[in-house]
C-alpha positions as CSV (number, residue, x, y, z in Angstrom):
1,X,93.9,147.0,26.1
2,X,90.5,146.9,27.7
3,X,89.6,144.2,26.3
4,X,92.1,141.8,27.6
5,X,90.9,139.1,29.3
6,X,90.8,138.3,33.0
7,X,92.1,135.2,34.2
8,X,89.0,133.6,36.2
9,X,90.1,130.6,37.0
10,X,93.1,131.4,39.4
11,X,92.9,130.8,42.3
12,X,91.4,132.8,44.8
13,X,94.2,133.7,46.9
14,X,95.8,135.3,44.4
15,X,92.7,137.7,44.2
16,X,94.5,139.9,46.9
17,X,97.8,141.2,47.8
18,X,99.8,139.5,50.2
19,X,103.1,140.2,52.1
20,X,105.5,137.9,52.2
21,X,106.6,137.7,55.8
22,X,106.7,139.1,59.3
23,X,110.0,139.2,61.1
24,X,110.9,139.6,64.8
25,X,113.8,139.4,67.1
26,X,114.6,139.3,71.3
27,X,117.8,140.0,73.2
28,X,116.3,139.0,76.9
29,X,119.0,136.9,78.8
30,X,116.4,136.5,81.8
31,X,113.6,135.1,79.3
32,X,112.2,132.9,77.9
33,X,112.9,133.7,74.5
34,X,111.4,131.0,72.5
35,X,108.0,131.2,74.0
36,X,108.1,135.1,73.9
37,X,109.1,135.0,70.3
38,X,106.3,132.5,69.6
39,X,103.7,134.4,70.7
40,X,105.0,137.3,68.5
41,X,104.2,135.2,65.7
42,X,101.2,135.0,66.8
43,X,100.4,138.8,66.6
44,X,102.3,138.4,62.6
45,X,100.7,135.8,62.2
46,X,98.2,137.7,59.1
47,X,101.8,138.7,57.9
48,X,102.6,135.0,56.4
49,X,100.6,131.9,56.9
50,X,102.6,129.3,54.9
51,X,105.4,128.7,57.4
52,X,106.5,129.5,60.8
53,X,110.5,129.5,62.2
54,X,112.2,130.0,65.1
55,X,116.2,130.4,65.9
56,X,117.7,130.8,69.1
57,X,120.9,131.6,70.6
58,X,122.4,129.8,73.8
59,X,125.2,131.4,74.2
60,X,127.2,129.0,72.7
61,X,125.4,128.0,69.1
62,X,122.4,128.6,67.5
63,X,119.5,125.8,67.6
64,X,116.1,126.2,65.1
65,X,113.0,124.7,64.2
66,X,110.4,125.4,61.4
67,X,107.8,123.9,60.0
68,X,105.5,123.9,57.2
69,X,101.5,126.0,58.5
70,X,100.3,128.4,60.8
71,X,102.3,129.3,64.2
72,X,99.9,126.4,66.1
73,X,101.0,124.0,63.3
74,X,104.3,124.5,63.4
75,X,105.8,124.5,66.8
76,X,104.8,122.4,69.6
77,X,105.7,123.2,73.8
78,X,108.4,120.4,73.4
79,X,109.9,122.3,70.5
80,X,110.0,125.5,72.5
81,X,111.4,123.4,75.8
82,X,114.2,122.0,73.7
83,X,115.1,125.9,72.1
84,X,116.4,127.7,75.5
85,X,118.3,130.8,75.1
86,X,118.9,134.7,75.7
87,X,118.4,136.0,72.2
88,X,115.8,134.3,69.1
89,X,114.4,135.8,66.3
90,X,110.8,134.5,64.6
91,X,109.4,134.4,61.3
92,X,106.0,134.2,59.7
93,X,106.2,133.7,55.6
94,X,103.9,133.9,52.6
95,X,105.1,131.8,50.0
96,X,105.3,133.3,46.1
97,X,105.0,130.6,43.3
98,X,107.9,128.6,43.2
99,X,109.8,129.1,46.5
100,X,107.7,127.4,48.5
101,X,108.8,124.3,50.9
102,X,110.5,123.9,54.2
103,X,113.9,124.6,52.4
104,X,112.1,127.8,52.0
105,X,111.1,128.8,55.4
106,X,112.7,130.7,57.4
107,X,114.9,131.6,59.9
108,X,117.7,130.8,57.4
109,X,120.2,129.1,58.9
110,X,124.1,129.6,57.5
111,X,127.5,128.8,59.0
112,X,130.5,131.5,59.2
113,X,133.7,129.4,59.2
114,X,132.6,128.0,62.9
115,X,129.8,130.8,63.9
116,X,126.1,129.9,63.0
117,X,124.1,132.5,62.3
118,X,120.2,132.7,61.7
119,X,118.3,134.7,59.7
120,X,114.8,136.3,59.2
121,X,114.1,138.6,56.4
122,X,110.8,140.4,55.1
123,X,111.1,141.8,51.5
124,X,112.6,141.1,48.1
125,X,116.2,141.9,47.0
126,X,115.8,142.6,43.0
127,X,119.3,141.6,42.1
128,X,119.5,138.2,43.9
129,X,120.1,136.7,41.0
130,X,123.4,138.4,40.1
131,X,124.8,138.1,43.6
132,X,123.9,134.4,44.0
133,X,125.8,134.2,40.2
134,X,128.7,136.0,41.8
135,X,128.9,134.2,45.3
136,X,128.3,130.9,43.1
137,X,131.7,131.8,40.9
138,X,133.8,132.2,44.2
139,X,132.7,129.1,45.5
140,X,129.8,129.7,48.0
141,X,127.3,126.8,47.8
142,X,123.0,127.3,47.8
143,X,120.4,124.8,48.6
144,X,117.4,127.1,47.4
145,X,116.8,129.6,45.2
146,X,115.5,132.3,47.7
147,X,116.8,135.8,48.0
148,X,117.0,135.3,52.3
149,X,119.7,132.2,51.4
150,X,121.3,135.2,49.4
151,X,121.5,137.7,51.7
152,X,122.6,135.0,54.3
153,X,125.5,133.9,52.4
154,X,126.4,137.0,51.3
155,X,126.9,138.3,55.2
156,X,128.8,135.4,55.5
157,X,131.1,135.6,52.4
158,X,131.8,139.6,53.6
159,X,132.4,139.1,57.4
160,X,135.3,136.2,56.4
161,X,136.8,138.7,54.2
162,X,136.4,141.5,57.3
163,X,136.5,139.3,60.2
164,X,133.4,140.7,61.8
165,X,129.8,139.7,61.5
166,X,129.0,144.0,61.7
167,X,131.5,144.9,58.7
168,X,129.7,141.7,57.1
169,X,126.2,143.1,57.3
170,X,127.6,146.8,56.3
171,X,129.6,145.3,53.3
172,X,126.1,142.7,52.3
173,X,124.0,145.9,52.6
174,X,125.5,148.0,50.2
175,X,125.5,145.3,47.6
176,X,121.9,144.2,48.3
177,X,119.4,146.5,46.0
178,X,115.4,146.6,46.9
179,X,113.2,146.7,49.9
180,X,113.8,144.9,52.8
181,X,114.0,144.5,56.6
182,X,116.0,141.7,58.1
183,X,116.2,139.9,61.9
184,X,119.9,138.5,62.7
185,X,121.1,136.3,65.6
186,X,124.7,134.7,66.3
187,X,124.7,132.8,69.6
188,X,125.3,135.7,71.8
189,X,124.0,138.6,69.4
190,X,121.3,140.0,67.9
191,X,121.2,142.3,64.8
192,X,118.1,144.3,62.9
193,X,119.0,145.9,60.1
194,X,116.6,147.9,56.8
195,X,117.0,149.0,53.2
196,X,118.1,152.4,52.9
197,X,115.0,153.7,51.7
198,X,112.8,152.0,54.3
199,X,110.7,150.2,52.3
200,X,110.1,147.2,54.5
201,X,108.8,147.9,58.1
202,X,111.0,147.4,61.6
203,X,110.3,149.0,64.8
204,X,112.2,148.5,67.8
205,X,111.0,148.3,71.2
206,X,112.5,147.7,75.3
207,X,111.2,145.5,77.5
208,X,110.0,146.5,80.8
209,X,112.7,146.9,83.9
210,X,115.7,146.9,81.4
211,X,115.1,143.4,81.3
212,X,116.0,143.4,76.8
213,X,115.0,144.9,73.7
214,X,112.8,143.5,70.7
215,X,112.5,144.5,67.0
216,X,109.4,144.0,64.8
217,X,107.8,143.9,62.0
218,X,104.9,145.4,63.7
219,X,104.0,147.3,67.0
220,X,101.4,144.6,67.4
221,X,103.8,142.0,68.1
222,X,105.5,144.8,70.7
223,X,102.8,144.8,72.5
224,X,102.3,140.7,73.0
225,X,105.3,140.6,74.6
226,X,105.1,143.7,76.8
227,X,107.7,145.6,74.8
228,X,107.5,149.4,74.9
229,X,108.2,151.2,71.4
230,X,111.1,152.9,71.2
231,X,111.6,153.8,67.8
232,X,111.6,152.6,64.2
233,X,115.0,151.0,62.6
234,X,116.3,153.8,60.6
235,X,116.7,153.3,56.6
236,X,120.3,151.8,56.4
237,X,120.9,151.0,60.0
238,X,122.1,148.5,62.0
239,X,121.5,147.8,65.6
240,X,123.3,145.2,67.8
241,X,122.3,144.1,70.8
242,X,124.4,141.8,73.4
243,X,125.9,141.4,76.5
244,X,127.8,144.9,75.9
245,X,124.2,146.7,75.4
246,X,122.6,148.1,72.2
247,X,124.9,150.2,69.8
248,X,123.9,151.5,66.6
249,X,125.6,152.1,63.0
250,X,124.8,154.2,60.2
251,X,125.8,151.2,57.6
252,X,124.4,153.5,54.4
253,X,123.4,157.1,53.8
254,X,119.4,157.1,54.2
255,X,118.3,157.7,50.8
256,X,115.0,158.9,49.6
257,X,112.2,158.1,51.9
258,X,110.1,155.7,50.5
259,X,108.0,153.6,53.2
260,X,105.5,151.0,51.6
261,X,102.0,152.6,52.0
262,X,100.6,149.8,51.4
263,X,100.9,148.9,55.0
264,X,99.4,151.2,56.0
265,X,96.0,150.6,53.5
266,X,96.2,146.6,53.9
267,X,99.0,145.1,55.1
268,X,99.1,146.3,58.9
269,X,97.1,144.9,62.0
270,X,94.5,147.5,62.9
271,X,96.4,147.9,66.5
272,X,99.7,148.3,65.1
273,X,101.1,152.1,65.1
274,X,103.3,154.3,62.6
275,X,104.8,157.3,63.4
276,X,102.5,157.9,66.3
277,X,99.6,156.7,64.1
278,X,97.3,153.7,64.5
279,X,96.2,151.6,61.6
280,X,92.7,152.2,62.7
281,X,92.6,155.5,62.8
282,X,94.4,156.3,59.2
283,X,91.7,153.7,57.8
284,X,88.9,155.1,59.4
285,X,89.9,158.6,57.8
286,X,90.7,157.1,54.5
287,X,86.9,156.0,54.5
288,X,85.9,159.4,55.6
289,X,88.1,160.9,52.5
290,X,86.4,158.3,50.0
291,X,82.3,159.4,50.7
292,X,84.1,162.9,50.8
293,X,84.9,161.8,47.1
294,X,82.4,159.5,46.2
295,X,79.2,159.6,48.3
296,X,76.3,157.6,47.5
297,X,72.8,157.4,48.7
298,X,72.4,153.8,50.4
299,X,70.4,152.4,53.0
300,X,73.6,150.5,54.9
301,X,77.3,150.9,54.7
302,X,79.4,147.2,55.7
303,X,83.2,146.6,54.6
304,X,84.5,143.5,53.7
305,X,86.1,141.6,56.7
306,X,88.8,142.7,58.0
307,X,91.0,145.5,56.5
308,X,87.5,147.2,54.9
309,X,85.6,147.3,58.7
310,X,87.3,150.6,59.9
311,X,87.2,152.9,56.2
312,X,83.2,151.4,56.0
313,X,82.7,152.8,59.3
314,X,84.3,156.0,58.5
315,X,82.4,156.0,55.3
316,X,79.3,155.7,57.0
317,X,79.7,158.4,59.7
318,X,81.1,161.2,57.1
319,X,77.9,160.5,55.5
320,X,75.3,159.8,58.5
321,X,74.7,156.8,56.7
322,X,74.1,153.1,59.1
323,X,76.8,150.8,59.5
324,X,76.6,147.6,60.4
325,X,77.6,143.9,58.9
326,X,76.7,141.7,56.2
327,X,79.5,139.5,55.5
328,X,80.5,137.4,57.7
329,X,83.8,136.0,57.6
330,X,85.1,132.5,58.3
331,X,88.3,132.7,60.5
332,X,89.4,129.4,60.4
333,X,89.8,128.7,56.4
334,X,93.4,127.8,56.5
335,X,95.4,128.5,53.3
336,X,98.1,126.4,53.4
337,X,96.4,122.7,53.2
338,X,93.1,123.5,51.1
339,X,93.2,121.9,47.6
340,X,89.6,122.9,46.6
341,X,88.2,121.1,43.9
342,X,86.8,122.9,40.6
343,X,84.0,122.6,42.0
344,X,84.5,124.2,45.5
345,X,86.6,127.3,43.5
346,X,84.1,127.4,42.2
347,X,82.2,128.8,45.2
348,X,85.2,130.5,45.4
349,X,84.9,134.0,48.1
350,X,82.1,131.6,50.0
351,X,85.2,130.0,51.5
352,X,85.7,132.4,53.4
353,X,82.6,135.2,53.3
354,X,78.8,134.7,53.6
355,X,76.3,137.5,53.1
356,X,74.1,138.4,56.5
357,X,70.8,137.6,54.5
358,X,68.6,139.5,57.4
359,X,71.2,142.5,57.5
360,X,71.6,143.2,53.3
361,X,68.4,141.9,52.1
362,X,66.2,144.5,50.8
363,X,68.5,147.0,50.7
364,X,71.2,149.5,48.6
365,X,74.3,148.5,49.9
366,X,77.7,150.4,50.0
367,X,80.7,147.6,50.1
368,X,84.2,149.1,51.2
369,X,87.0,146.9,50.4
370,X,90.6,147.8,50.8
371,X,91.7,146.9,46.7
372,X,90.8,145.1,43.5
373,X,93.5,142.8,42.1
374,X,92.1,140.4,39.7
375,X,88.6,141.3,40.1
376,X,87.5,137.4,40.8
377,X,87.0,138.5,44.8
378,X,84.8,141.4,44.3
379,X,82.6,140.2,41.6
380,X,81.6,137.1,43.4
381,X,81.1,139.2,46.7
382,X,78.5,141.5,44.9
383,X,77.0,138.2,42.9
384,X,76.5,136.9,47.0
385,X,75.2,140.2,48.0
386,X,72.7,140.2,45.4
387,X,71.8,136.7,46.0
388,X,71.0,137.3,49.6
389,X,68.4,140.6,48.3
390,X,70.3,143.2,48.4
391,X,68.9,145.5,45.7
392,X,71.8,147.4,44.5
393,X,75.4,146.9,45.4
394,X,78.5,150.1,45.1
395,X,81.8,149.1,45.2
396,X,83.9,151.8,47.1
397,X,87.6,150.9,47.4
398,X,90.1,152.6,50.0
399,X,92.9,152.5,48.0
400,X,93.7,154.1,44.5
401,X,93.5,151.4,41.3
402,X,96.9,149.0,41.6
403,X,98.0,149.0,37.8
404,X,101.8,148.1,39.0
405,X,102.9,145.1,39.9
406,X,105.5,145.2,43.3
407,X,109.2,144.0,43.6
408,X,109.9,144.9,47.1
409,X,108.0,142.1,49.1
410,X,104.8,142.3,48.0
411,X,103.3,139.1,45.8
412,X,101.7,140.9,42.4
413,X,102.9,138.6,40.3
414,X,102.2,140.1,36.9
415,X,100.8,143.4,35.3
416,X,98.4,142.0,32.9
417,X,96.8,139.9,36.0
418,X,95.9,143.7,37.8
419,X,92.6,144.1,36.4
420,X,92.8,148.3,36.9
421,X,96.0,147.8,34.0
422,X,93.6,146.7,31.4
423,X,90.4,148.1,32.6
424,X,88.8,151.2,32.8
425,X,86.5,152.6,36.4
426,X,83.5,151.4,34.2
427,X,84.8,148.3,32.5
428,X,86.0,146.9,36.0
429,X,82.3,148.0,37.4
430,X,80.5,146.4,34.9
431,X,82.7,143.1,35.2
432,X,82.2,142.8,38.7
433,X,78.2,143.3,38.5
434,X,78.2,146.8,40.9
435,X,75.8,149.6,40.4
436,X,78.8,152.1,41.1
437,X,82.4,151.8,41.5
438,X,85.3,154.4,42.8
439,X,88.4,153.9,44.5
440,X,90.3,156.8,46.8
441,X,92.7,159.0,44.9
442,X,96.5,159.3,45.1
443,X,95.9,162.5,47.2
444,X,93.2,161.5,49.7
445,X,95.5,158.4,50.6
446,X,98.4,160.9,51.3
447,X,96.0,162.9,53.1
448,X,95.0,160.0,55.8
449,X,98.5,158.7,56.5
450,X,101.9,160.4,58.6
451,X,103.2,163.1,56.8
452,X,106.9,162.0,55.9
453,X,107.4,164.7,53.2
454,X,109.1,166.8,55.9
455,X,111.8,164.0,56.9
456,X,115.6,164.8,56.0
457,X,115.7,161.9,53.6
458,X,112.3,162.8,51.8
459,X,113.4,164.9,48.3
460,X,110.9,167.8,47.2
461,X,108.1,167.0,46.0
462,X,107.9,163.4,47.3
463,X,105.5,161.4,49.5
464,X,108.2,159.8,51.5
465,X,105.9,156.6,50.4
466,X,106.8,154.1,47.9
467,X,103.4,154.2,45.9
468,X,104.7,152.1,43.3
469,X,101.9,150.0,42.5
470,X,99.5,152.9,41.9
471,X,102.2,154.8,39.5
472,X,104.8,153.2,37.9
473,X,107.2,155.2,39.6
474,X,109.9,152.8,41.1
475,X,112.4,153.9,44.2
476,X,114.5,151.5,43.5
477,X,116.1,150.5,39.8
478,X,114.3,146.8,39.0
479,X,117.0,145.3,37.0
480,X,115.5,144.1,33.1
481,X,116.3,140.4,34.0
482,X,113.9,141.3,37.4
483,X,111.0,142.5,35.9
484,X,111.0,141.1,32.3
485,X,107.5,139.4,31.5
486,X,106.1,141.7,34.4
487,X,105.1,144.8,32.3
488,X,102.3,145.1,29.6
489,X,103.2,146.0,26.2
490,X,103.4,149.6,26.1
491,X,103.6,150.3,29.6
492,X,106.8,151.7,30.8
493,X,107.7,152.0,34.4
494,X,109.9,155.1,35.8
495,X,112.3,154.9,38.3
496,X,112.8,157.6,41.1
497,X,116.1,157.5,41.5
498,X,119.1,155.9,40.0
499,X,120.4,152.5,41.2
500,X,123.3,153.4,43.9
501,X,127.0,152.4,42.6
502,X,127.1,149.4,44.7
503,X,124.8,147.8,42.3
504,X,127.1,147.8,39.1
505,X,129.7,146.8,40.9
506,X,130.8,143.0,41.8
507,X,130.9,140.7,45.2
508,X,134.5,140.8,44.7
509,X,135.0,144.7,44.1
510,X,132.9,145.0,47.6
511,X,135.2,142.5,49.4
512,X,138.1,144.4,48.8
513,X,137.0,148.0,49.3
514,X,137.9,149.4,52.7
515,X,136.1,148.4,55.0
């Protein structure tokens, strides 16, 4: 296998990992929702840079707009005049390979007999497929092919069988299978609700003066909007917040812990908090952990802008080593409407990065980066490093190698484009031109995040962290229509835990359960 080849002409986006979308959601009759939600997206904004939504709720409907771009492209202050309200939800989305378009942006919105509702999700349901089959054979009707139009219409397909949007939700949740966190609003209601494993991230948070309450993606966006964190959304919850206050329900049992860690490593704003915990500070340590495990004797430590500044600068200081910069990052590179020519991918990472010539030239260089995907990224980073004079160049990576591919809202595509599936430590270092190469183990990552293995809902033994895509070992069943194509030949995932009953049985074995 080592000798399989590396796709370098990809492009270079897809050298990286990338979440799918941010999600957040207000209940603030005195406010200004619209605006407050849009400067959320602001703070999501790294979450999903393809599209941008808002919904809103009057009282008496639900309005929306959404657009194609970054949160400046898509909304403009007449937009946000024209969306008054007490309750909105936002959404910030990263497209995967054929789902992209304004069809596919989100808020979703979906009709309930004569209620409109609206929709924001973050995540991947694994067995949309079936239930969009099912919902198709009793007469429900799609325009796209997304897993949020799924889980839209199947809220709405349960609440007219149960005559309330709650029961809806409940009934939806224990059919839906895979990781996800999900933003509703009917014109006077607003509704968070998470997989019961907690895969995808939601925090909620009160507004100052009792004056609402918010839910997030992130504390980051909290924080824009002057929200206080209250707590996180419990695996299988669902809160609802209106006019008669916030009440909670326990929609599923919680079932193994299993929180996406790579939030923690790339994923997560720096200011953004978990379980007490900032993003900073777990990075920082995971950079101390990694010259614990694989020093080296440099003249100048840098990280690769932005997720590799805080473990470089805790690499530096376990080691008394310099820190300092030598990339330089352009921030305004927008992904959406670049069409580079061969020639410009080829340039590829200069796009975006340029080496500090006065900073790196001369000198043995230590380059933290937060993960290698394809490889493409890194090997042009240490070709530019070189370039400018730097004499020797060692990778050091904060995250263990990601041989897995994701299928809980995380865009991997494919295992044979993860270059640490194919490739040895040494066969990766000598591709991408370093003089040393190491990433963090399993068990220094563990070491540098919250400690969930002593929650209720976290079996012996386990992290209480989906690590999936650095071992194979799946939380959640991935259905062989899901995943086939996905695997390399001889590689066999393993699945934690069983896929619940809800999952073999139909829509319309659901619909008539009790309630």
């Amino acid at each position: 296998m080592s000798d399989r080849p590396v796709n370098e002409n990809a492009a270079n986006d897809s050298d990286s990992l990338h979440d799918e979308c941010g999600v957040f959601g207000i209940w603030a009759p005195e406010r200004d929702v619209a605006r407050m939600t849009y400067f959320a997206l602001h703070a999501l904004q790294h979450r999903g840079q393809e599209s941008a939504g808002i919904a809103v709720g009057d009282g008496a409907t639900v309005m929306a707009t959404k657009d194609l771009g970054l949160v400046t492209q898509a909304f403009t202050d007449s937009d946000l005049s024209a969306l008054p309200g007490k309750v909105a939800i936002g959404h910030v989305r990263y497209g995967t390979a054929g789902s992209k378009g304004w069809e596919s942006a989100q808020p979703h919105l979906s009709a309930i007999n004569d209620v409109l509702i609206a929709l924001a999700h973050n995540g991947t349901l694994v067995n949309f497929d079936q239930l969009r089959v099912e919902l198709i054979n009793n007469g429900v009707p799609f325009r796209t092919h997304t897993d949020s139009e799924v889980a839209a219409r199947l809220i709405g397909f349960f609440t007219e069988k149960k005559h309330q949007l709650r029961a809806g939700i409940a009934h939806a949740m224990a059919m839906m299978e895979g990781g996800y966190a999900m933003a509703l609003i009917r014109e006077n209601a607003l509704y968070a609700f998470r997989d019961p494993h907690g895969i995808r991230p939601l925090c909620l948070g009160k507004l100052a003066d009792d004056q609402g309450w918010v839910v997030a993606s992130e504390t980051c966006a909290l924080d824009i909007v002057g929200a206080e964190y209250a707590r996180d959304v419990r695996p299988g919850e669902i809160i609802r917040v209106s006019d008669d206050g916030i009440s909670s329900t326990q929609a599923l049992d919680p079932e193994a812990r299993a929180e996406c860690i790579f939030e923690h490593v790339y994923f997560a704003r720096p200011d953004s908090r978990f379980h007490g915990k900032s993003v900073y500070s777990m990075r920082y340590a995971m950079g101390q952990r990694l010259a614990q495990e694989a020093p080296a004797d440099v003249d100048l430590v840098i990280g690769v802008p932005d997720s590799g500044m805080p473990p470089a600068e805790g690499f530096a200081h376990e080691l008394g080593l310099p820190f300092g910069e030598g990339l330089i990052k352009n921030r305004y590179v927008a992904r959406t409407f670049i069409q580079p020519t061969q020639e410009l991918r080829e340039m590829g990472v200069r796009l975006k990065l340029n080496a500090l010539i006065d900073n790196v030239a001369g000198k043995r260089l230590v380059v933290v980066d937060d993960s290698i995907v394809r490889g493409t990224t890194s090997k042009q980073i240490v070709r530019m490093l070189k370039d400018a004079g730097a004499t020797e160049v060692h990778m050091r990576i904060n995250s263990p190698e990601v041989t897995w591919p994701c299928f809980y809202g995380i865009d991997t595509d494919t295992q044979d484009q993860l270059i640490s599936a194919s490739k040895t430590v040494k066969e990766i270092c000598e591709y991408i031109g370093a003089d040393s190469l190491a990433f963090l183990s399993p068990e220094g990552l563990r070491a540098c995040v919250p400690n969930l293995s002593h929650c209720d809902d976290c079996p012996s033994g386990r992290s209480g962290y989906c690590e999936a895509c650095f071992t194979g070992e799946y939380p959640v069943e991935i259905p062989p229509s899901f995943s086939a194509g996905k695997f390399l030949d001889g590689y066999k995932p393993r699945n934690l835990a069983h896929a619940s009953a809800a999952s073999h049985m139909s829509v319309d074995d659901v619909a008539n359960a009790e309630a």
